[in-house]
N, C-alpha and C positions, 0 to 999 in steps of 0.2 A: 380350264378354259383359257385361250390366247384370244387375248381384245389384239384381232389382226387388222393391218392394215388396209385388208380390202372393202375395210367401213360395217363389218357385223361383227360380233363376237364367234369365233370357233372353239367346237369342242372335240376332243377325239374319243369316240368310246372303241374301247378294244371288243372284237367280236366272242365269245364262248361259241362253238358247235358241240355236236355230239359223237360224228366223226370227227377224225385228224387228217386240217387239211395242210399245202405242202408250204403256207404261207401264215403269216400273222393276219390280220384282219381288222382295220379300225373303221367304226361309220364316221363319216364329216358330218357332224352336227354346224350347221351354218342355216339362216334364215333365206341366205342368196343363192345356196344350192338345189340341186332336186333333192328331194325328203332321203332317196336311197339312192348315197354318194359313200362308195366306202374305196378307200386307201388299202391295197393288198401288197404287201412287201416282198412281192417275190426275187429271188436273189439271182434267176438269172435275168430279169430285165434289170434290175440293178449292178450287174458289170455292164449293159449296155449304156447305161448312165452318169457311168464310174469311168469306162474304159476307150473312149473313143477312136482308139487307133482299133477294134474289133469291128470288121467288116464281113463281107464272103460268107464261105462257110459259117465262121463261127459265130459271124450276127445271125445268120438266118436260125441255127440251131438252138441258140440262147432266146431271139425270137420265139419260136414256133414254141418252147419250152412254157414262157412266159403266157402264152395263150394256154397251153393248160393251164397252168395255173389258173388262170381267170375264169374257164370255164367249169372247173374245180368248183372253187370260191361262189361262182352264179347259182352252180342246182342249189347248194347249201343256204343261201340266202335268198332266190328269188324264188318264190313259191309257184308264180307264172311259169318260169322256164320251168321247174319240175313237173310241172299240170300238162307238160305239152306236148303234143303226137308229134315222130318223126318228122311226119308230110310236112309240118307247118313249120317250120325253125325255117329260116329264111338267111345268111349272108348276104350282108349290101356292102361292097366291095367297094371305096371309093379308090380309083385309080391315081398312081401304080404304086406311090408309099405303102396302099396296105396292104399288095400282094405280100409283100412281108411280115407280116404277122400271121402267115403260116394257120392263120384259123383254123380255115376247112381241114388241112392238114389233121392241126391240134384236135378238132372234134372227133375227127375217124379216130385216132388215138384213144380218146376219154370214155365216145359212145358207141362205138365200134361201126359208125354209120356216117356218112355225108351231109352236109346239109343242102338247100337250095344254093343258088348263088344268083344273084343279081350283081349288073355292074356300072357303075356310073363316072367316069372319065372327068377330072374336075383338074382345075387349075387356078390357081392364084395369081392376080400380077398385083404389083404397085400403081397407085393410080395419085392423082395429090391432092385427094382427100381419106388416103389411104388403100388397103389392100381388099381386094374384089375378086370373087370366086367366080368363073364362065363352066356350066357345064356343056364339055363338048360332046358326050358320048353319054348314052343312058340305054340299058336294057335289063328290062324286067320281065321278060319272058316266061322265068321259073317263077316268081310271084305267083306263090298260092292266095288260097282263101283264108281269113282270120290269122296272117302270119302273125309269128313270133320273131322280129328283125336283131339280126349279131350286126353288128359294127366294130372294126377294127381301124383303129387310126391316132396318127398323131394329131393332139388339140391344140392351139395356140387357142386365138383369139374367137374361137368355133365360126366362124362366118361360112368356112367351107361345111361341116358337117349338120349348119343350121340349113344350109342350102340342099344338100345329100337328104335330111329329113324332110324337109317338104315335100320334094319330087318325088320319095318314095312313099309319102301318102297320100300324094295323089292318085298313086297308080293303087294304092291299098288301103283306104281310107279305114276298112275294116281291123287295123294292127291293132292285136292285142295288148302290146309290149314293145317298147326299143332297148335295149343290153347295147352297151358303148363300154370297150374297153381303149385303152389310151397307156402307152408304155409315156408317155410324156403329156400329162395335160397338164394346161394352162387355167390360174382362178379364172381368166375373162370367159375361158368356153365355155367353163362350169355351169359359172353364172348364165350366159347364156341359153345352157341348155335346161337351165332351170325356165326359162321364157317361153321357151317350145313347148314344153311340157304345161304351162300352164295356158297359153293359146290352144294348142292343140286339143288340149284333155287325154294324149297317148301316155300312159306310163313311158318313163324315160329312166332305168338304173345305171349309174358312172362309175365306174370301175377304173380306177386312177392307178401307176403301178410306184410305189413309195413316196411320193408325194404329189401335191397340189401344187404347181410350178406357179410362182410370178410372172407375166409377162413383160418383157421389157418394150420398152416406148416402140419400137421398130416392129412390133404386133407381130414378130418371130422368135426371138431369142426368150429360154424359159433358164434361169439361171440358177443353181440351187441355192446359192443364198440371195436370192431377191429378196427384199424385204416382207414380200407380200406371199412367199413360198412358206406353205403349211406341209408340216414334217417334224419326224418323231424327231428326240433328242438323239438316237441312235444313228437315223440314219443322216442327220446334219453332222452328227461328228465324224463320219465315215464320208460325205461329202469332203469338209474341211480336208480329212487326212490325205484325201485324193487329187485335189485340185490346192488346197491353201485356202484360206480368206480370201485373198485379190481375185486371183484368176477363177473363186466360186462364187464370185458378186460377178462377172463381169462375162463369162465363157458359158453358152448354152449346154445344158445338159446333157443334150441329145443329138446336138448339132441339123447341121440337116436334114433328115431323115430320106426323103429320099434320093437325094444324090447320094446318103451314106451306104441305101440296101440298091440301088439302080447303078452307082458309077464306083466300085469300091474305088478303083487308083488313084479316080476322083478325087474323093475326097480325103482320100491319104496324104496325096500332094498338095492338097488346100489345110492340112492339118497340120501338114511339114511347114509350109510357110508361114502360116499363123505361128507359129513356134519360132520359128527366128525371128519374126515382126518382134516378136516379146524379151529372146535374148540380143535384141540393138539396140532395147529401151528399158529393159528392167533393172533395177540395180540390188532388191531384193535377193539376197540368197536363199533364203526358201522359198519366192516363185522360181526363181532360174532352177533352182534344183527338180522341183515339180515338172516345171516344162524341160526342161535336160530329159526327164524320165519318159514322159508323154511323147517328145520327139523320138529317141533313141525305139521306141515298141512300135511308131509309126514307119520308120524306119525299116526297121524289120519285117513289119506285115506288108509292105510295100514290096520286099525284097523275093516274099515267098510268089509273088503274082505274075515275075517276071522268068518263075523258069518254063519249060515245055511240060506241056498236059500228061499227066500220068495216069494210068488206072489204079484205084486203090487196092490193096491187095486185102 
């Protein structure tokens, strides 16, 4: 048990199945969370987490991987998603971070079938009382009857996917189930979406991918060593070895998500500079070294986007 900082006691139970799935499995035992909160360590969203000069291809690929995994990990433990007919599995697609999570993709993979798709166009700004989600775009056309709702998304502070939920029980008050998977959630959304679920009365299961991020004060940034970040002894050493101490108290895990799957060069050049910001001010040799390494592969992945389009052979 970790008497954690987000003010409850956490515990991590590692999961047993009876098949072999392609991940580790821990339930978040917390008072603040939904009852079924579990931690899946899958290793390719874990270089997405590790490696932030991975963009393009190779995010979407490590993506859309990490969604099996999750939808792996779901039949196994959610007994709902097993009980459930094609028709009804339902995709709420909050726009356009989650087109990259490659879901519907990873599903036809798993289940050899599609799901529905709904879509809902959401955006965040800063406001100064803080960050506010506008939905600008909502279609629920494919909305069957007594769905079973997939959500794929990045969590901070959940305000956006607390919003994505209600509108989509509006239009289906009938939901059996929500399944939220999250290659980066944050303790606030958790918590949060432990709220929904208890206003609502919908079944809500969270699907976290290696940890429970802290949020930092800025209701964006989820940094693996926040204090408040819940994570195995494993993967906080393999955090450290990746980033250091300094730059893994202080540098989001995930960075932006979707400027990183929407504008790769984007944020390759926003990743270059952040990187020199750090060798004009650091004097640490083991961060300079980290970020020397992190620059030099940004660098490089940057390099490969600048030649002429090729077919692959």
């Amino acid at each position: 048990m970790n008497e954690s900082p987000i003010g409850a006691p956490v515990t991590l139970h590692e999961m047993v199945f009876r098949k072999a799935l392609p991940c580790r499995v821990l339930r978040v035992d917390c008072s603040l969370f939904p009852t079924d909160t579990y931690i899946l360590e899958s290793q390719s969203a874990l270089r997405i987490l590790l490696e932030p000069w991975l963009v393009g291809g190779s995010l979407a690929v490590l993506a859309r991987q990490s969604s099996v995994d999750f939808l792996r990990v779901a039949y196994e433990t959610c007994e709902v998603f097993r009980d459930s007919k094609v028709e009804t599995i339902t995709e709420v697609v909050p726009m356009a971070g989650a087109l990259y999570y490659g879901l519907a993709e990873a599903f036809e993979s798993v289940f050899g079938e599609t799901p529905n798709r709904c879509f809902v166009g959401a955006r965040r700004r800063h406001t100064p009382t803080g960050w506010a989600t506008e939905l600008a775009y909502k279609n629920f056309e494919a909305m069957p009857s007594s769905p079973l709702v997939l959500i794929g998304d990045t969590i901070a502070t959940g305000g956006t996917i607390e919003k994505i939920i209600s509108v989509t029980l509006e239009r289906a008050p009938d939901t059996r189930a929500i399944l939220v998977y999250s290659i980066a959630g944050g303790v606030t959304g958790v918590i949060r979406l432990r709220r929904v679920r208890e206003r609502t009365g919908v079944p809500i299961c969270v699907f976290l991918s290696n940890a429970v991020f802290g949020v930092d004060s800025n209701g964006t940034d989820m940094p693996w060593l926040h204090p408040a970040t819940i994570v195995t002894p494993e993967n906080r050493a393999k955090a450290v070895s990746s980033y250091g101490s300094d730059l893994g108290r202080r540098w989001c895990s995930v960075w932006d998500w979707g400027e990183r799957a929407k504008q790769p060069t984007k944020h390759l050049r926003d990743l270059i500079r952040r990187c020199d910001m750090e060798l004009n001010t650091c004097t640490d040799d083991r961060t300079r070294r980290v970020v020397g390494h992190i620059r030099e592969q940004a660098v490089q992945a940057l390099g490969n986007w600048s030649g002429l389009l090729a077919l692959r052979r």
